[in-house]
C-alpha positions as CSV (number, residue, x, y, z in Angstrom):
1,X,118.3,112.8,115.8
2,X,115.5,111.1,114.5
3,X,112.9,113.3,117.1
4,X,114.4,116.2,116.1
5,X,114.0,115.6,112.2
6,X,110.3,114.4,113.0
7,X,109.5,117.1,115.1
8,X,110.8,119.8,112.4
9,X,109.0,117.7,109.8
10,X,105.7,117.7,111.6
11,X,105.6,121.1,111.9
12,X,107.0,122.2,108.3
13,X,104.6,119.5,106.1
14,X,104.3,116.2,108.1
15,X,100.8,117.2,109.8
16,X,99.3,118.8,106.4
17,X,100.5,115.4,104.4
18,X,98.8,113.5,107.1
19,X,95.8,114.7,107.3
20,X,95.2,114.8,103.2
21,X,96.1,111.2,103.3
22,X,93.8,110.3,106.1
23,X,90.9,112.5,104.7
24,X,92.3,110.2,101.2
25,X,91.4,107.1,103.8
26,X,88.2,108.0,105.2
27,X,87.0,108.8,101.5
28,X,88.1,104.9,100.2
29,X,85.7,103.8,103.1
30,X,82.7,105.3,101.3
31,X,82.7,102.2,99.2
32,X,83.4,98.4,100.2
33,X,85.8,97.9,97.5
34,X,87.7,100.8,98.8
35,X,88.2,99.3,102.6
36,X,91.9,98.0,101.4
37,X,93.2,101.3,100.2
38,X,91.5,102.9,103.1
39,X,93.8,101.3,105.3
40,X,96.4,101.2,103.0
41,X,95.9,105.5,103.5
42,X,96.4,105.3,106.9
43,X,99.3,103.1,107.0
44,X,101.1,105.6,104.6
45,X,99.2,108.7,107.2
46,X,100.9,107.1,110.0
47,X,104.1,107.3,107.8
48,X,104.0,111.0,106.8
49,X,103.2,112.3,110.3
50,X,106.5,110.9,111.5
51,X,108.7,109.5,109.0
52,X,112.4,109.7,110.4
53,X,113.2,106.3,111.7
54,X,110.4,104.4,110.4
55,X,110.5,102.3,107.7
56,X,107.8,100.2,105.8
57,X,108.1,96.5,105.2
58,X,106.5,93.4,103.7
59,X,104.1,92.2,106.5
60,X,106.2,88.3,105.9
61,X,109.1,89.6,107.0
62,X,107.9,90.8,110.1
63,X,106.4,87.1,110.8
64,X,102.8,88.1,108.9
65,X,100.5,86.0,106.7
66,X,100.2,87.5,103.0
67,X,97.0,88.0,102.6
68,X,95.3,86.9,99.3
69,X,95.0,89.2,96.5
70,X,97.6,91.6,98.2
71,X,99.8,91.6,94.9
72,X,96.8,92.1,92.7
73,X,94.9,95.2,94.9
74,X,98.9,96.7,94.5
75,X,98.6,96.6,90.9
76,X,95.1,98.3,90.9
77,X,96.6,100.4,93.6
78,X,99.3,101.5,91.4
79,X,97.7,102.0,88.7
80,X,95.2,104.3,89.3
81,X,97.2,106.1,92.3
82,X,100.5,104.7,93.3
83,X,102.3,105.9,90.0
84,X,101.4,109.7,90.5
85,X,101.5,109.7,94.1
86,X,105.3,108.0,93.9
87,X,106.1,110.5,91.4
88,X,104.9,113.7,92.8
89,X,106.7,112.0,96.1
90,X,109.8,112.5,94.7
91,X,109.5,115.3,92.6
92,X,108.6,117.3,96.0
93,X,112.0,115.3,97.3
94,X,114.4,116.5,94.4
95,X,112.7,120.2,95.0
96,X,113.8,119.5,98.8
97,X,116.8,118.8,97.6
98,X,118.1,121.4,96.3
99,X,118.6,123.6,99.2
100,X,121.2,122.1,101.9
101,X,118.9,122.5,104.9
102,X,115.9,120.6,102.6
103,X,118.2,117.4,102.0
104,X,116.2,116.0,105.5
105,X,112.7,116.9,104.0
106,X,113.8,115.1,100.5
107,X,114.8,111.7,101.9
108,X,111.5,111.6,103.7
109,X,109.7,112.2,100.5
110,X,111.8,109.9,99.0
111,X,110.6,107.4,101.5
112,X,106.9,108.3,101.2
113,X,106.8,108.0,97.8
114,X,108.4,104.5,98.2
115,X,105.6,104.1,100.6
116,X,103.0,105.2,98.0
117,X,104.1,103.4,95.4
118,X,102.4,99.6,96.4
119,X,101.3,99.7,100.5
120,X,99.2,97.2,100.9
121,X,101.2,94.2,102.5
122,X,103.1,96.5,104.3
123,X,103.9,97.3,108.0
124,X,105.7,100.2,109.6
125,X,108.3,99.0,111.7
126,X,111.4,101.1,113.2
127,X,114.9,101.3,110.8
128,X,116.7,98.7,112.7
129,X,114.0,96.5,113.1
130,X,113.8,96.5,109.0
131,X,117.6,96.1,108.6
132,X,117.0,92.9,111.3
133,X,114.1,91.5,109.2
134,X,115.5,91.9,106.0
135,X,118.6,90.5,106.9
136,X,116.8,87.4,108.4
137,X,114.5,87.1,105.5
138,X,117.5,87.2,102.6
139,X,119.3,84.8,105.0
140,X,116.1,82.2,104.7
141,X,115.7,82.9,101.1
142,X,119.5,81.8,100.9
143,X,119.4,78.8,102.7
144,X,116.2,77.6,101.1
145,X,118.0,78.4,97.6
146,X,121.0,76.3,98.5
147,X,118.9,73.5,100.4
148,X,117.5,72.7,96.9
């Protein structure tokens, strides 16, 4: 199902919605500062190609290192583009929506717009492998709460 949904999305919008976001990455390489969101671009590219079946996840939970300063590039991140991009995410989602044959298209905007909200920190992992980590990850965070 999900190759289906990803192949009909490609076509429709996914390949126009991931090109503007790598032409968006290429253009934060210009400047040094800009490397983070560059990548950051083409994480959330790779995402709105194909996003049926993917889903995007603290790197931790995947057995990652967080890098330092992640949280505090997110904030500048969302500030200055996360907010609109999120927004405009959805609001292309709940236009989606409104048809029965959209509904697809407006969960996948609903999950890029997730994804654009804060990236960086983040890797694209498959939907069961998220359910997996997550689970694992609130399990930990239990047992470390209870150890105490």
């Amino acid at each position: 199902m999900s190759f289906a949904l990803n192949l009909l999305w490609f076509v429709f919008l996914g390949f126009t919605l991931g090109i503007y976001w790598c032409i968006a990455g290429v253009l934060c390489f210009a400047t040094i500062i800009g490397i983070p969101f560059g990548f950051a671009c083409f994480r959330i590219a790779g995402f709105a190609f194909l996003p049926f079946g993917k889903d995007l996840v603290p790197a931790e939970m995947m057995g990652g290192k967080r890098i330092l300063g992640t949280g505090l590039m997110n904030f500048v991140w969302c500030v200055f583009f996360g907010w609109w991009l999120a927004v405009s995410a959805a609001v292309i989602g709940l236009w989606y929506c409104l048809t029965i044959i959209g509904i697809p298209c407006g969960v996948a905007c609903f999950n890029i717009s997730k994804a654009s909200f804060a990236p960086l920190g983040k890797v694209t992992v498959s939907k069961d492998m998220a359910k997996t980590a997550r689970e694992r990850w609130n399990k930990e965070k239990l047992d470390k709460a209870f150890a105490k």
